[in-house]
C-alpha positions as CSV (number, residue, x, y, z in Angstrom):
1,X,113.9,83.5,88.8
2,X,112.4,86.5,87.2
3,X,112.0,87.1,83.6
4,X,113.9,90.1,82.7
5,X,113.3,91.2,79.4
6,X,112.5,94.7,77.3
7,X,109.2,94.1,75.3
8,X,107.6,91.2,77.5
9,X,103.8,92.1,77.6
10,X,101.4,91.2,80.2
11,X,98.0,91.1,79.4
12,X,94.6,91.0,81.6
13,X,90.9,90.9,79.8
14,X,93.2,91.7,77.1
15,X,94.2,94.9,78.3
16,X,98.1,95.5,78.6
17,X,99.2,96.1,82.8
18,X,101.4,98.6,82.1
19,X,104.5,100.1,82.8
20,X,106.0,95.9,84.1
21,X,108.3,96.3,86.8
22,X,109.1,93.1,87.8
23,X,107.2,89.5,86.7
24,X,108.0,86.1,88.2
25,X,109.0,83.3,86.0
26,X,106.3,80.7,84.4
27,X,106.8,78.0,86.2
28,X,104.8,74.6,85.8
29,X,105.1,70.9,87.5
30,X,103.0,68.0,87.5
31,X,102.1,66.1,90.5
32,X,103.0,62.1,90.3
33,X,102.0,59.7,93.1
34,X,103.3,56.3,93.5
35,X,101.9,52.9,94.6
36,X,104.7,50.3,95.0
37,X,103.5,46.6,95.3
38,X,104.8,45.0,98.3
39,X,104.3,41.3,97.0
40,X,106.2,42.1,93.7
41,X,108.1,45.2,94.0
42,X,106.6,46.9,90.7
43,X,106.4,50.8,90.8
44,X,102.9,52.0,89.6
45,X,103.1,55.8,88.9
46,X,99.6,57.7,88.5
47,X,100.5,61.1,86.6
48,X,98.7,64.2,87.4
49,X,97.4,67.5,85.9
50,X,100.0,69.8,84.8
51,X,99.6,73.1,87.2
52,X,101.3,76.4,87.0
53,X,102.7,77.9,90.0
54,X,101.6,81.4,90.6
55,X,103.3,84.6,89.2
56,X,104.3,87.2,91.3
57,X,104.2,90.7,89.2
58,X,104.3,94.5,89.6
59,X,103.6,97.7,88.0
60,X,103.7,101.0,88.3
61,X,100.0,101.8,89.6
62,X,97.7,105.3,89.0
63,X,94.3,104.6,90.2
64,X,92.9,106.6,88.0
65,X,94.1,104.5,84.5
66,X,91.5,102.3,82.7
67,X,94.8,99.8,81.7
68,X,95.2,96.4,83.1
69,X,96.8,97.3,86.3
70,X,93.0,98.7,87.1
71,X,91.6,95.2,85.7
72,X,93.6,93.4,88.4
73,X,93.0,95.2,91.1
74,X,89.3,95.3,90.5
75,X,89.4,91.4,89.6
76,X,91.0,91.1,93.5
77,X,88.6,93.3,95.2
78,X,85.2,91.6,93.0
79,X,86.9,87.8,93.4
80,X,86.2,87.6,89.5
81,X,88.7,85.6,87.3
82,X,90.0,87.3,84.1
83,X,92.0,86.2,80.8
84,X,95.7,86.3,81.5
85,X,98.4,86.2,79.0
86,X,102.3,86.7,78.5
87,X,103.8,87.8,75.6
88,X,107.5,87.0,75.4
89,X,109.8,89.6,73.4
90,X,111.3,87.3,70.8
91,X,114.1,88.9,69.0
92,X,113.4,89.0,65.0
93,X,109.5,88.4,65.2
94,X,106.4,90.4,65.1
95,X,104.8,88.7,68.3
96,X,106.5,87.0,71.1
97,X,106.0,83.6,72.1
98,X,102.5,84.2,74.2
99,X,101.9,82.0,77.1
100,X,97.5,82.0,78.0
101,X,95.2,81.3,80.7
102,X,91.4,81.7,80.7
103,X,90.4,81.9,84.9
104,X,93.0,83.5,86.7
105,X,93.0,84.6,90.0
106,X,94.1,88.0,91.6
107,X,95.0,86.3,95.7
108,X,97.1,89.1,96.4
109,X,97.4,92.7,95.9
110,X,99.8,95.6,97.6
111,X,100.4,99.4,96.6
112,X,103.5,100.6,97.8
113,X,104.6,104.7,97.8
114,X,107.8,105.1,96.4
115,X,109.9,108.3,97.4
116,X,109.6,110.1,93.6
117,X,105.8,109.8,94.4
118,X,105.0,107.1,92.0
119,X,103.1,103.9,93.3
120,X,104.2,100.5,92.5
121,X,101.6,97.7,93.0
122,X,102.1,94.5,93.4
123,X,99.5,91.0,92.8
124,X,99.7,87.6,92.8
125,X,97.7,85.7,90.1
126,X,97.1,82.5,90.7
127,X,96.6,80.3,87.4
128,X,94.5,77.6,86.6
129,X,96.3,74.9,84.8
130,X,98.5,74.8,81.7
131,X,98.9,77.6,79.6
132,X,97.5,77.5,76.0
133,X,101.2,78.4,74.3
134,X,101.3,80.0,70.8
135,X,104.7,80.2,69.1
136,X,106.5,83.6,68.7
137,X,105.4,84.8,64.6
């Protein structure tokens, strides 16, 4: 599901992307194996990392503009990682609740001409980990 909210910021080397078009929703799981005895029956569970799925996102795009939409494109074409953050538009509060990652990773990036002539471009960062989360102010 896509978050879907006026005032959500997206953030890359700490540069804002942009007009935000659409951005997937911050999903994160935690991989858990199992090892079940077979003389006694006990359950052993071994808990993983906790990863975050990667975020689908899209902006309107102009080449030309120094904003974050620029820092992700040239993070996918140089294979670099960058600061990534979220801010959440928190009604009644200065600042949002702000999801952060240190490395992430641009894997995918697509420009697409609209018909009114703008360009909307799409990526795919891939994240490394939990996010540092700071509370909405």
């Amino acid at each position: 599901m896509a978050i879907k909210t006026t005032g959500t910021i997206v953030r890359v080397n700490a540069k804002d992307a942009g007009d935000l078009q659409s951005l997937g929703g911050i999903k994160q799981k935690r991989n858990v194996k199992e090892y079940e005895a077979i003389n006694t029956g006990n359950i052993v569970q071994a808990i993983g990392n906790i990863k975050t799925d990667p975020i689908a996102i899209s902006v309107l795009y102009d080449p030309a503009d120094a904003s974050g939409a620029k820092e992700l494109e040239t993070a996918f074409n140089t294979g670099t990682t960058v600061p990534f953050e979220i801010e959440l538009s928190d009604k009644g509060t200065t600042n949002g609740t702000t999801f952060s990652w240190t490395g992430a990773v641009i894997s995918d990036f697509e420009a697409n001409p609209e018909q009114d002539g703008d360009v909307l471009a799409s990526f795919t960062v891939t994240l490394n980990g939990a996010p540092a989360v700071t509370a909405a102010a």
